[in-house]
C-alpha positions as CSV (number, residue, x, y, z in Angstrom):
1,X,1.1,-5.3,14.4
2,X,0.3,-1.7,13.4
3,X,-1.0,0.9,15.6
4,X,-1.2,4.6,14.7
5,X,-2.3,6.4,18.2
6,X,-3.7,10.7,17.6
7,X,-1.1,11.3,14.6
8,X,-1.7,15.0,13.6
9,X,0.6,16.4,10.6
10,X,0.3,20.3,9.3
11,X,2.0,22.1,6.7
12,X,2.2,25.7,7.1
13,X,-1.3,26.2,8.5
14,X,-2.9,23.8,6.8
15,X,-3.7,20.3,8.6
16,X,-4.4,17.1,6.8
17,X,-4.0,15.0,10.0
18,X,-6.0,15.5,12.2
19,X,-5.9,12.8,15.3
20,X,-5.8,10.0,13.4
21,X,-6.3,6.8,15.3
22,X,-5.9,2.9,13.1
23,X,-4.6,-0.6,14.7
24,X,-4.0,-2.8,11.9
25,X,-4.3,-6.7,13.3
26,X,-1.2,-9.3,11.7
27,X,-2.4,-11.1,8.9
28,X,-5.2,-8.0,8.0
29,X,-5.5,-6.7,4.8
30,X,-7.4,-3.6,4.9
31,X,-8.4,-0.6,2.5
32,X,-7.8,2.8,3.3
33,X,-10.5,5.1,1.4
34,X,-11.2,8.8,1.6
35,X,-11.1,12.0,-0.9
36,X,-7.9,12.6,-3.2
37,X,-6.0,14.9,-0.9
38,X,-7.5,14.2,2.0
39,X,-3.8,12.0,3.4
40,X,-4.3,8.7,2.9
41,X,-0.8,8.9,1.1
42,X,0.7,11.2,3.8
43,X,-0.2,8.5,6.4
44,X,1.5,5.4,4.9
45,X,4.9,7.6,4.6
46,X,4.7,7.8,8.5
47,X,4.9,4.2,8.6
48,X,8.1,3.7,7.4
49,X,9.3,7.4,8.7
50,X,9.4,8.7,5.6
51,X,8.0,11.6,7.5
52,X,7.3,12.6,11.0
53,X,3.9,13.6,12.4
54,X,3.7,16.2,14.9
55,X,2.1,14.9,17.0
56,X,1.0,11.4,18.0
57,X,2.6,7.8,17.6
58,X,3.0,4.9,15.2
59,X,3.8,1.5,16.7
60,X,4.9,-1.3,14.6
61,X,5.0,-4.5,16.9
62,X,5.1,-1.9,20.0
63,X,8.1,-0.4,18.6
64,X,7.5,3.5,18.3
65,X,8.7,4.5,14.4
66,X,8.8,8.1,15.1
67,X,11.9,7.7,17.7
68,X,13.7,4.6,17.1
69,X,17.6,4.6,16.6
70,X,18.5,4.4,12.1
71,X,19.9,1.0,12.8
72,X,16.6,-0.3,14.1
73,X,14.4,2.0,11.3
74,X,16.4,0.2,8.5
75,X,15.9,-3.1,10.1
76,X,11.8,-2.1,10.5
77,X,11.9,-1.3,6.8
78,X,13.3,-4.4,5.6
79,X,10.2,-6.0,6.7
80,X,8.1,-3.4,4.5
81,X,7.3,-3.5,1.4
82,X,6.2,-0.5,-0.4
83,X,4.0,-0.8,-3.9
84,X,4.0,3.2,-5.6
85,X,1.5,5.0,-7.9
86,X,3.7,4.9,-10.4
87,X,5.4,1.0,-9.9
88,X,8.7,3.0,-9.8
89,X,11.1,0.6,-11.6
90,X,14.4,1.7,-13.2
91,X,13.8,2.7,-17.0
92,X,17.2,1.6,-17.9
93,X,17.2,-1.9,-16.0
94,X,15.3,-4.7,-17.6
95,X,12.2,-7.1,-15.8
96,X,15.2,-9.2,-14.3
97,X,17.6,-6.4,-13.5
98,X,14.5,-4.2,-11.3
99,X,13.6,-7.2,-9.2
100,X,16.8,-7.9,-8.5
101,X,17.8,-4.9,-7.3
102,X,17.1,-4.8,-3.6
103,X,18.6,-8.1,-3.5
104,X,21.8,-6.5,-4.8
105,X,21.7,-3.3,-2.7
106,X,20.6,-4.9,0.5
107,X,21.3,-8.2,0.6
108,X,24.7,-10.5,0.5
109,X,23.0,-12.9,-1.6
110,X,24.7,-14.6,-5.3
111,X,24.0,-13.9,-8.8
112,X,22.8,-17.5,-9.0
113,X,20.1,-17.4,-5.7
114,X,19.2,-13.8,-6.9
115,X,18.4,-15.8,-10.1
116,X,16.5,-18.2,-8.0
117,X,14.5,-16.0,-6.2
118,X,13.7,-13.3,-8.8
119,X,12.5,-16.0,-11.3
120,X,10.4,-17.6,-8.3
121,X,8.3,-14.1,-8.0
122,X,8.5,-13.3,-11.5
123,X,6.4,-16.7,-11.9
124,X,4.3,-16.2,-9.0
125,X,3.0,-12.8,-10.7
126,X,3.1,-14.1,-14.4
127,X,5.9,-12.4,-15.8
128,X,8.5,-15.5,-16.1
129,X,8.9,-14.9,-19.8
130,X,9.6,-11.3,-19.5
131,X,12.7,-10.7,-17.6
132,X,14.4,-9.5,-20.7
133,X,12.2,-6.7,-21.0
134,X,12.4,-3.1,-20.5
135,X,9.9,-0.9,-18.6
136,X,8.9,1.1,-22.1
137,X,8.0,-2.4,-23.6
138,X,5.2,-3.5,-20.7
139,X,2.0,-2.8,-20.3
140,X,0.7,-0.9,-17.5
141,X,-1.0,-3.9,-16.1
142,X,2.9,-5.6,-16.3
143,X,4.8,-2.4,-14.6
144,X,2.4,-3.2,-11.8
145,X,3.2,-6.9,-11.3
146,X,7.2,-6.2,-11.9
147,X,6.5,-3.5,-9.0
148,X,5.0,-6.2,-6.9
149,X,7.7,-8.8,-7.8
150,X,10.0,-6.7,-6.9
151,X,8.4,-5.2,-3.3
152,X,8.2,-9.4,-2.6
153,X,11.5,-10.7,-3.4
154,X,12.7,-9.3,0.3
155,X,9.8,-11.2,1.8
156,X,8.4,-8.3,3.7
157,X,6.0,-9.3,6.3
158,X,4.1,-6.1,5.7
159,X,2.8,-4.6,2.2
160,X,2.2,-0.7,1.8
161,X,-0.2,-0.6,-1.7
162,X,-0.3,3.3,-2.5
163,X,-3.0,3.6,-5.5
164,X,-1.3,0.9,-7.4
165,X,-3.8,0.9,-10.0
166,X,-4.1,3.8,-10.9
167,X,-4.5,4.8,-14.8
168,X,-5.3,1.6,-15.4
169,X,-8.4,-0.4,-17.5
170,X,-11.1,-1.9,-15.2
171,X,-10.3,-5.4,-16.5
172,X,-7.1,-4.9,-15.8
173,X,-7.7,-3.4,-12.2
174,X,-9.6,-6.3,-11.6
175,X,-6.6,-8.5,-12.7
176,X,-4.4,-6.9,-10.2
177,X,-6.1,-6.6,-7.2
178,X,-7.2,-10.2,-7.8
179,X,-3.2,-11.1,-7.7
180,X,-2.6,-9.0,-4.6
181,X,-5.6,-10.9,-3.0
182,X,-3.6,-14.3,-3.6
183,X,-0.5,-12.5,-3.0
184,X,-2.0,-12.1,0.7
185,X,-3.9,-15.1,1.2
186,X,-1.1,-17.3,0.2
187,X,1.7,-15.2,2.4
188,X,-0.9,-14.4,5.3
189,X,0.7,-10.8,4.7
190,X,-0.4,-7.7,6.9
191,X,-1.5,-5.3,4.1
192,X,-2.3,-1.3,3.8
193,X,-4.6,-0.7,0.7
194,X,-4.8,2.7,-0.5
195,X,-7.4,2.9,-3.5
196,X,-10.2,5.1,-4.8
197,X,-11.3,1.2,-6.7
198,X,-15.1,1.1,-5.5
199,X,-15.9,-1.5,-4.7
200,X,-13.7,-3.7,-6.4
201,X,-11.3,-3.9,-3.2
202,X,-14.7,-4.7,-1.0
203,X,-14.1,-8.3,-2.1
204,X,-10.0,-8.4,-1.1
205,X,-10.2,-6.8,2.4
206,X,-11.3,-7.3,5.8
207,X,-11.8,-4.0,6.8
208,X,-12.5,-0.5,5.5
209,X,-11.2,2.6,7.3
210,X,-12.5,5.7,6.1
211,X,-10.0,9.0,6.4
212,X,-12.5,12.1,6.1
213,X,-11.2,15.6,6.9
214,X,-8.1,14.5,8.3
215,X,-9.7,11.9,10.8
216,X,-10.8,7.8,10.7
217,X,-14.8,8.1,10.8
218,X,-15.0,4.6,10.1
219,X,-13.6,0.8,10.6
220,X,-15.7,-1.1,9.5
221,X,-16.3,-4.5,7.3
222,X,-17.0,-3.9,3.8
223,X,-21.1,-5.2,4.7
224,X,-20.9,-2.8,7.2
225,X,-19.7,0.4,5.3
226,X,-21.7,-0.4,2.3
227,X,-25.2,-0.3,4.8
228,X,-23.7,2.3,7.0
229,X,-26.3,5.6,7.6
230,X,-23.4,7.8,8.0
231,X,-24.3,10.3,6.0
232,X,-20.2,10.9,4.6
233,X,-19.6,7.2,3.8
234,X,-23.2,7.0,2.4
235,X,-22.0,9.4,0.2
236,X,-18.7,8.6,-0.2
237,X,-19.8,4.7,-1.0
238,X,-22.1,5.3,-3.6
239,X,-20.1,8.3,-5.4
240,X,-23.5,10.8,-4.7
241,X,-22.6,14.3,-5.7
242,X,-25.1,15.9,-3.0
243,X,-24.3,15.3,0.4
244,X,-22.0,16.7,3.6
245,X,-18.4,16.0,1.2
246,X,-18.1,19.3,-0.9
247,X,-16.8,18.1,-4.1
248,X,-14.1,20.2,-4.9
């Protein structure tokens, strides 16, 4: 489904990418783990050519992202959905009005089947009794299910997740990646996990892949990475300050 072949990305003279290689099977779910700043990030917006490496190749379904026509790159990013840092919902729209957006922006869909549908994810994520709301009124557990709601309503076949839970509680991290765990199990969606949550996520994912300066040193199961004698992952794993990762 996914396959990112040597992708190497600079800015001015500094490199973040450095040759990174990932094939991400359909139906995966995988976490994508490394050092804040080290462009775990920077390599989801290739995916959906929100940015262009300079050198290398990402391959959704064979299809080459970095030079295929705008008609076909819209049609490629209708079939991704993207979950921000920050949820990213309109502060002046309500619950209803923010999942029913991209249904009104890029589909030809009614007001009464975007009722239908919105109301259908709104009660798949728990929120059916808040579509009346307002962004300043949730918690931040409920911003991240309205940004989830919202990312599903289009029924992408593939989810981007880029540090969704950030800045929030440990129950409540718990809570969430629990619901994107069903969220995947019950769609069989091909999923992207970027998260510093260790090891919370070891229970949702199939795979780990390890981004360490600017290069995958590891793909590896969950049991795998946590027994791994790689001294970086070791490391990394089991949050040790002394080791080979200079803690900046």
């Amino acid at each position: 489904m996914i396959r990112i072949e040597n992708l190497w990305k600079s800015f001015d003279s500094q490199e973040v990418l450095r040759g990174v290689s990932l094939h991400v099977k359909p139906g995966e779910f995988i976490a994508l783990v490394g050092m804040s700043g080290c462009g775990k990030s920077l390599l989801l917006r290739h995916l959906v050519r929100l940015i262009r490496p300079d050198q290398g190749r990402v391959l959704v379904d064979g299809h080459d992202v970095g030079t295929m026509p705008q008609k076909e790159l819209e049609a490629l990013r209708s079939r991704i959905g993207y979950v921000f840092q920050s949820g990213a919902l309109f502060d002046s729209m309500s619950v209803f009005d923010n999942v029913a957006f991209p249904l009104r922006e890029k589909t030809r869909m009614g007001e009464t089947q975007i009722r239908q549908k919105v109301m259908e994810e709104l009660d798949q994520v728990g929120l059916k009794d808040a579509e009346h709301k307002y962004p300043a009124q949730l918690s931040g557990g409920m911003l991240k299910r309205v940004a989830l709601a919202r990312t599903l309503v289009r029924a992408p076949e593939i989810i981007l997740f880029d540090e969704p839970t950030t800045g929030l509680d440990p129950i409540v991290v718990n809570s969430i990646l629990q619901l994107f765990d069903s969220v995947h199990r019950r769609l069989n969606l091909t999923g992207i996990l970027v998260s510093h949550e260790i090891p919370e996520i070891f229970g949702i994912v199939q795979k780990i892949a390890m981004l360490h300066e600017g290069s995958i040193v590891a793909v590896e199961t969950p049991e795998t990475i946590c027994a791994s004698p790689n001294p970086v992952i070791d490391q990394f794993v089991n949050g040790k300050p002394e080791g080979p990762i200079k803690v900046r």
